[in-house]
C-alpha positions in Angstrom: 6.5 13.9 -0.3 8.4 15.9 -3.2 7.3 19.1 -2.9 9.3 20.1 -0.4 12.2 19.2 -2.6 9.9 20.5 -5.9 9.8 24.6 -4.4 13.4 24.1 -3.9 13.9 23.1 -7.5 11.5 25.8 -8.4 13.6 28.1 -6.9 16.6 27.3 -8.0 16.1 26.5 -11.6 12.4 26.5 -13.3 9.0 25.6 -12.4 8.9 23.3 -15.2 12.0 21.1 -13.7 9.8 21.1 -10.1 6.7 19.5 -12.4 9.6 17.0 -14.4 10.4 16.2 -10.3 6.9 15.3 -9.2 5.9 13.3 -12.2 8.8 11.5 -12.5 8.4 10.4 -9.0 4.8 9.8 -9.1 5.9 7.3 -12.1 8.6 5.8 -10.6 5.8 4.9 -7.6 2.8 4.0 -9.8 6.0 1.5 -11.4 6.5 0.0 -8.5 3.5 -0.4 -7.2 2.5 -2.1 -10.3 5.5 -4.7 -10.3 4.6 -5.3 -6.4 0.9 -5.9 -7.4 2.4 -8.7 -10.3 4.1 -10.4 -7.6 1.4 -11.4 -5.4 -0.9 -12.1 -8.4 -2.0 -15.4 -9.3 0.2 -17.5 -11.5 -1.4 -16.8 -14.9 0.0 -16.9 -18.6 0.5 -12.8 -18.2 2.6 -12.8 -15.0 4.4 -16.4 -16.5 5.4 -14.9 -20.1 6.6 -11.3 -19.0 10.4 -11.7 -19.0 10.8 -9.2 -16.3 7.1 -9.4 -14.7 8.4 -13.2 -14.0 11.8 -12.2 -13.0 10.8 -9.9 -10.2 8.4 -12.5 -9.2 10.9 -15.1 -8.5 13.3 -13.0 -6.9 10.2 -11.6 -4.3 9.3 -15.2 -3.7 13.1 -16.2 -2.9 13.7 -12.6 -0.5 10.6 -12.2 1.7 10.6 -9.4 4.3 9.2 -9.6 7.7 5.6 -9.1 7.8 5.0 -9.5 4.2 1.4 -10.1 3.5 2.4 -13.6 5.6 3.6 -15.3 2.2 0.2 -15.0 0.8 -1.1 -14.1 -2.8 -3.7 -11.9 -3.3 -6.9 -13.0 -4.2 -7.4 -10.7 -7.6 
């Protein structure tokens, strides 16, 4: 999905800047991922204690979006 915009970097300014591109949005995906994955985890002392972990939890629980997983944890 970004290397479209990654040649276009690497044509305009360096390859280097096209790899900063792609790794920073394959991080910023991984991150989400993993704060998605804490929300439908069992309520455990990890996912309870994490100030922001917990946070992003609550505020999942309290906006669900259609067709979400039907309101369901998962069963990790």
């Amino acid at each position: 999905m970004t290397i479209a915009p990654a040649l276009v970097v690497s044509w305009i300014w360096s390859a280097n800047a096209a790899w900063l591109l792609m790794c920073t949005t394959a991080g910023i995906y991984l991150n989400y991922e993993f704060f998605h994955l804490c929300c439908h985890l069992k309520e455990s002392a990890f996912v309870r204690t994490m100030p922001f972990i917990n946070t992003i939890r609550r505020h999942h629980k309290a906006h669900p979006q259609p067709g979400d997983h039907d309101g369901e944890e998962l069963q990790i």
